[in-house]
N, C-alpha and C positions, 0 to 999 in steps of 0.2 A: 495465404497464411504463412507465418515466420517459422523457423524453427523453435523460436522462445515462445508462439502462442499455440506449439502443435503438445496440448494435453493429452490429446489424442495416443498417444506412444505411452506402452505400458497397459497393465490389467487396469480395467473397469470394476474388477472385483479389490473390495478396500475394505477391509473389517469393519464394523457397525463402529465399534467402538474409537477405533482411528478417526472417522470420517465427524465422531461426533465431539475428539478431540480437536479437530482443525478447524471444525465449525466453529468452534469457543473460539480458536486462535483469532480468528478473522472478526468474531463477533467485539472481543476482547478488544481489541486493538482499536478499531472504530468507535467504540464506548471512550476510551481511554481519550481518544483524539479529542470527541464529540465534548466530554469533559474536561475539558480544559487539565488531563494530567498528562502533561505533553513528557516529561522527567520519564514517563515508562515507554512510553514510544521505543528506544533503542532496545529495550530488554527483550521487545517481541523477536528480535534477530537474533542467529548467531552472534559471534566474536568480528566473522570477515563476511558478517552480511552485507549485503547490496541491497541498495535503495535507490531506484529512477523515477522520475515521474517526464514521460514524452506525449510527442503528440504522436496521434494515428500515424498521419501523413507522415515522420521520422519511422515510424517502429516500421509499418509497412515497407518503406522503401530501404531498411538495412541502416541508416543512417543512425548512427549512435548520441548524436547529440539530443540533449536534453533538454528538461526544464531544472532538474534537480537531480543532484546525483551526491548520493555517498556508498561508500565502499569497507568501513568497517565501522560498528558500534559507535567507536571513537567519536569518530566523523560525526556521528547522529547526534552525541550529546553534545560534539562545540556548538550542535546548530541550535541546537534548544539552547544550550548556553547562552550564546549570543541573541536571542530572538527574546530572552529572558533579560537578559543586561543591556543590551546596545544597540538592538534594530528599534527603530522607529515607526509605528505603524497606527492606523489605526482599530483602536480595540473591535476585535469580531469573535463568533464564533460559528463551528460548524457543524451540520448534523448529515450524518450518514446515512442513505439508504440503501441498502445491499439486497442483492437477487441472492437465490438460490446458490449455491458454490458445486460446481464442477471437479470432483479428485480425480485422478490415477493414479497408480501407483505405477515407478519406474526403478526397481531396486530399493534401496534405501532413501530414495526421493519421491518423495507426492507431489505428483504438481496439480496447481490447482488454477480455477477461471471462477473470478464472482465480477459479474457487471454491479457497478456502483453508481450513484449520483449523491450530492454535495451542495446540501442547501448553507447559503453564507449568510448570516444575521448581523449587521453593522451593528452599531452601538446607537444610533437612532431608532432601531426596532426594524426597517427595511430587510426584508431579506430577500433575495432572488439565487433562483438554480446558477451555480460558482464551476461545479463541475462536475462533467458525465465522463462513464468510460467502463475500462475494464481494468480488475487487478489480475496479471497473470504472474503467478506464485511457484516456488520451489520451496516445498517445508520437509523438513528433516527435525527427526528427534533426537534433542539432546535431555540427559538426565533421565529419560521418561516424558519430555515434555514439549509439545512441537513449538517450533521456532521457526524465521522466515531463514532461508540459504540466500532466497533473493524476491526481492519483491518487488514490481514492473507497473505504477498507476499509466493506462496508457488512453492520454485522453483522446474523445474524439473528435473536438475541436481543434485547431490548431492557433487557434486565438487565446491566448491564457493573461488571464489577467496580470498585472505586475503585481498585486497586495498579495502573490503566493509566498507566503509565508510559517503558513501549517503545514506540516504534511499533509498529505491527500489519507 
């Protein structure tokens, strides 16, 4: 296990209420995807949130390279921008099904583990499992309202398709 997937560090004890604010967060965000309002995507982050999506076989071994990575807000909205105006693809959509989510708390960061899977639906009506894995999460409250610090899809294939062009 990495240091980025040890939730383990930190209380097990997380207020009801917190736990069932994070739960929305991750719930939220998924929904958002699954609906094609891809524009609120970046709102679930911080300002200078972090966004990866790796393979096991990368995270495991310390290896930072990626499949996708942004590093502030910004960043998340040129890629909807562009995935909007000038990528080429063809039309799909995807449906999230999320496990249980795992908190700690570590000071003023929660971090969190929800195993995911990612049914892809072509625009022929096909759809086949796209991707499994885990999200491991750093969420911090801002305003009163949780947001990702950083957020890590880490798949367990190391085969990824090239049509990634939703967020996970």
């Amino acid at each position: 296990m990495r240091d980025d997937d040890n939730i383990d560090a930190g209380s097990d004890i997380v207020d009801l209420q917190i736990r069932l604010q994070i739960d929305d967060l991750i719930t939220d965000y998924v929904h958002a995807i699954d609906d094609n309002q891809l524009e609120r995507w970046p709102e679930f982050f911080v300002a200078d949130g972090k966004y990866k999506i790796i393979s096991r076989e990368n995270f495991d071994a310390g290896r930072p390279i990626g499949v996708l990575y942004c590093d502030t807000r910004g960043m998340m909205r040129d890629r909807i921008n562009a995935l909007r105006t000038a990528n080429i693809y063809e039309p799909h959509t995807y449906c999230h099904v999320t496990g249980r989510t795992r908190v700690r708390q570590d000071g003023e960061i929660y971090r969190a583990r929800t195993n995911f899977e990612v049914v892809r639906t072509m625009q022929d009506g096909g759809d086949f499992r796209f991707a499994v894995g885990k999200y491991i999460d750093e969420i911090v409250f801002e305003d009163g309202q949780p947001k990702f610090k950083s957020r890590i899809a880490v798949l367990e294939s190391r085969r990824v398709d090239i049509l990634l062009v939703i967020p996970l």
